[in-house]
N, C-alpha and C positions, 0 to 999 in steps of 0.2 A: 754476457758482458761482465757479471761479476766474475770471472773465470778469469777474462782478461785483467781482471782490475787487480787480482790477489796474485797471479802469475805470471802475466807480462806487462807490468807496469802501467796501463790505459789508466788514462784521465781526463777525464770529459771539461773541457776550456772553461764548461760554463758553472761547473763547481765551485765549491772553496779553494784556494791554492792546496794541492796536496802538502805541501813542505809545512804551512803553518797548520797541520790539522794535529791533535795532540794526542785525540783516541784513537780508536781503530779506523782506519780508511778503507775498510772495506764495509763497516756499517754504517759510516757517511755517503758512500756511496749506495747501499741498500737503501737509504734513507731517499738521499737525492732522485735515483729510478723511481722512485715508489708515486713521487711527483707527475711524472711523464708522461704524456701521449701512449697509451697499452697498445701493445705490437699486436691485432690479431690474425690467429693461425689459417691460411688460407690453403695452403698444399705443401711438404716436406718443409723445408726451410724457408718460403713464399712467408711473407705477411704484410698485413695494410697497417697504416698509422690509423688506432681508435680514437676519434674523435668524434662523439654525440651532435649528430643532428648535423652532417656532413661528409659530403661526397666528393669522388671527383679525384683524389688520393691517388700516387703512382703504389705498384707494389713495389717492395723491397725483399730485394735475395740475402738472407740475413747469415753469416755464419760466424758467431761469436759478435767481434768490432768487425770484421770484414763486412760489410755492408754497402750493396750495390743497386739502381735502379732495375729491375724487370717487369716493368711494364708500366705507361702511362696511365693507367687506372685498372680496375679491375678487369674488365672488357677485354680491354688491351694485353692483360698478363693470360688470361685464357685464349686469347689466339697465341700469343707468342706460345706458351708452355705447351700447349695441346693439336697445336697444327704448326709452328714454325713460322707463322706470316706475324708481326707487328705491324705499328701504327708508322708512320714516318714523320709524326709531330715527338720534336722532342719532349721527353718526361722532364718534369720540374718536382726540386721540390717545393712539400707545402706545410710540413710541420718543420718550428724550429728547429728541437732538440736533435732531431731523428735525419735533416739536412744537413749537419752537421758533416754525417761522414759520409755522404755523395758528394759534398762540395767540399771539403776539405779532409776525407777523412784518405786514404789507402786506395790505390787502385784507380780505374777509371771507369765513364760510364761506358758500360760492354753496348748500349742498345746506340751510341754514336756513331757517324763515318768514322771508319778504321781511319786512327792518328797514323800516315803512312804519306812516304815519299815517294813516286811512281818512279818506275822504272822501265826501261826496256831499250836493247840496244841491238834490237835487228826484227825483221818485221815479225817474228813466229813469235817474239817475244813482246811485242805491241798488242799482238793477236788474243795471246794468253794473258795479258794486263785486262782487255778490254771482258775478256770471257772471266776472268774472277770476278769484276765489279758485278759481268749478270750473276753471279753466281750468288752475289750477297744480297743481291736486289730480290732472289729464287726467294729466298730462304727468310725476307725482310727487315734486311740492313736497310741503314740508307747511306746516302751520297752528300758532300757539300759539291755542290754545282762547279765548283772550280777542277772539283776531282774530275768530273767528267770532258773537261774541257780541257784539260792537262790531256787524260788519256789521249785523245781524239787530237791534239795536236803532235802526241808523242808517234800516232801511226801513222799520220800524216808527212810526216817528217821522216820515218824509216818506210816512205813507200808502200805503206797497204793501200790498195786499192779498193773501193768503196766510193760510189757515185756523191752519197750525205757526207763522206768525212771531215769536209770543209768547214761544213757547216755550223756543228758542234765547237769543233777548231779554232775557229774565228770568231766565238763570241766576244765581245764584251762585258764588263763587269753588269753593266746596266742590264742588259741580255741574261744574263745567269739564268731566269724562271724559265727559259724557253732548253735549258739543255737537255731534261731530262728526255724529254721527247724526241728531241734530236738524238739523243743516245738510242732511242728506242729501237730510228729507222737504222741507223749505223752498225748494231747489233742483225738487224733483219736484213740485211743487207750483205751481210757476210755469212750468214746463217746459221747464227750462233744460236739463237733460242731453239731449234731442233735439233742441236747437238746439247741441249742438257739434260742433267739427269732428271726420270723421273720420281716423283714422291710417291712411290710405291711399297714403300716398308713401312715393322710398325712405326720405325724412330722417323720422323717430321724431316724430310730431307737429308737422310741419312748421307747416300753418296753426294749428295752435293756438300755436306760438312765437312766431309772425309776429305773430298778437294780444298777444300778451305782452309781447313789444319793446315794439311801441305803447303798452302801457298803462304799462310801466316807465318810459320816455321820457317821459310825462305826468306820473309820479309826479314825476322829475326838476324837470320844468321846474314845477309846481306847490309843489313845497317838502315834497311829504310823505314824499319819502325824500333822503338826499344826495345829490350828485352822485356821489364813491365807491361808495355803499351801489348805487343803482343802478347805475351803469354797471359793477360789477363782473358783477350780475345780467344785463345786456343784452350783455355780454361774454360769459361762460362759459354761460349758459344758451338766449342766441340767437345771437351770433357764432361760437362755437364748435362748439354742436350743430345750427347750420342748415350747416355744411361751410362757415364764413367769409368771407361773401357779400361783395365788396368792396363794397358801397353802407357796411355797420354798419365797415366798418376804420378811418374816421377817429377814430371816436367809438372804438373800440377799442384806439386807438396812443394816444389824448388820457386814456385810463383807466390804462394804461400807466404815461404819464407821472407821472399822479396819485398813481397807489401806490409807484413807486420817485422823484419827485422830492429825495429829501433827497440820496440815495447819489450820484441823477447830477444836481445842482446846477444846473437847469435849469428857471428859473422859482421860484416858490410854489408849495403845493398851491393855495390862494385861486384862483391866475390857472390852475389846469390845473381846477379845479372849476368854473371860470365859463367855460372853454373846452369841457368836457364839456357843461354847459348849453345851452352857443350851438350845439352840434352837437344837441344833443336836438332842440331847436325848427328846425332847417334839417330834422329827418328831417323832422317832425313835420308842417313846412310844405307836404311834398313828396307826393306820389302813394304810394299805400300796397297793398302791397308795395313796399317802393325797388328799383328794381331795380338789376340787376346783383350 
């Protein structure tokens, strides 16, 4: 953090104003940390907010001010980091200082339903909407229940056939708790869960990530999610949990850029958004798996 604070501009809101400080602001800032809830180290960049005689804390993926939830508490961050399943309650924070920048800081929370607008405009492509959401559900994304009702009216509408499709379809708002399960039969019905990958390597859902990317990437370059909104997703949840495959780094260091562009005054977001883009479509272009 002090990294960020002497090189790209970072100023924590709940400081002194930078502009009225007359010494060094980098040792106000040493000062001010030294106050704070201690980050501790739980695996690589992993760490829990320290606070004595309390529990219950999400972890956070910490890289400099980049800082993002991974996992609802401890428990929670050893299934997501060591097996690929998470909890499907969302993480909250619970220390001020350190909620800061999940709730207003860079980026989004990566363990959310993917911020994405459904798409599909003939049924093979309803087909393959409905088999990404299992795909996030494999791996322990979750859903907001409208997403699955969207889908399920999107096949509905371009003619797939499916005995439940209706059913999901036709909710109501009231209705929402009961999609998930309807999603269940709707997938079983089509026979999508014996056509997924399985989790048989050492990487945690390896090939099912490797789909994922692809499908994120598309969401990218088709407009139905951001370019931030995704690539933070193809970042933390395929770059990160595939063991950092140098083919996804460019696209990775270009997201990077995206979410601390103001601090280190390099570029616009516009031009590192339309930079993340242009790396989407060079994967996208490319042989899949990318290697390397």
């Amino acid at each position: 953090m002090l990294f960020d604070v002497e090189h790209n501009g970072f100023w924590h809101p709940a400081w002194p104003p930078r502009q009225a400080i007359t010494s060094d602001p980098l040792e106000v800032a040493r000062r001010e940390l030294a106050t704070v809830p201690q980050l501790v180290p739980v695996f690589g960049h992993r760490y829990l907010p320290g606070t004595a005689g309390e529990w219950g804390h999400p972890v956070l993926s910490v890289h400099q001010t980049d800082i993002i939830f991974y996992g609802n508490d401890l428990a929670d961050y050893v299934r997501r980091e060591f097996t690929g399943r998470s909890s499907s309650v969302p993480a909250r924070a619970t220390v001020d200082f350190w909620s800061y920048f999940v709730e207003a800081g860079p980026g989004i929370d990566v363990t959310a339903p993917t911020p994405h607008t459904p798409y599909a405009v003939s049924p093979q492509e309803a087909v393959e909407y409905l088999r990404m959401l299992a795909l996030e559900r494999l791996i322990g994304r979750r859903h907001h229940p409208h997403q699955l009702v969207e889908a399920g009216l999107a096949a509905l509408v371009l003619d797939v056939e499916t005995e439940s499709l209706a059913l999901p379809a036709g909710l109501t708002r009231t209705e929402h708790e009961r999609a998930d399960a309807l999603f269940e039969r709707v997938l079983t019905e089509l026979g999508l869960p014996e056509g997924l990958p399985p989790d048989d390597t050492d990487i945690p859902w390896e090939a099912a990530r490797w789909e994922l990317v692809r499908w994120w990437l598309r969401l990218i370059v088709n407009g139905s999610t951001t370019p931030g909104a995704g690539g933070d997703l193809v970042t933390y949840e395929g770059w990160e949990a595939l063991g950092r495959p140098e083919a996804l780094k460019p696209l990775a260091d270009d997201v990077y850029e995206y979410d601390n562009w103001e601090a280190r005054r390099g570029g616009t977001r516009e031009q590192w958004a339309r930079a993340i883009t242009a790396e989407a479509e060079r994967l996208l272009a490319a042989p899949w798996p990318p290697r390397g």
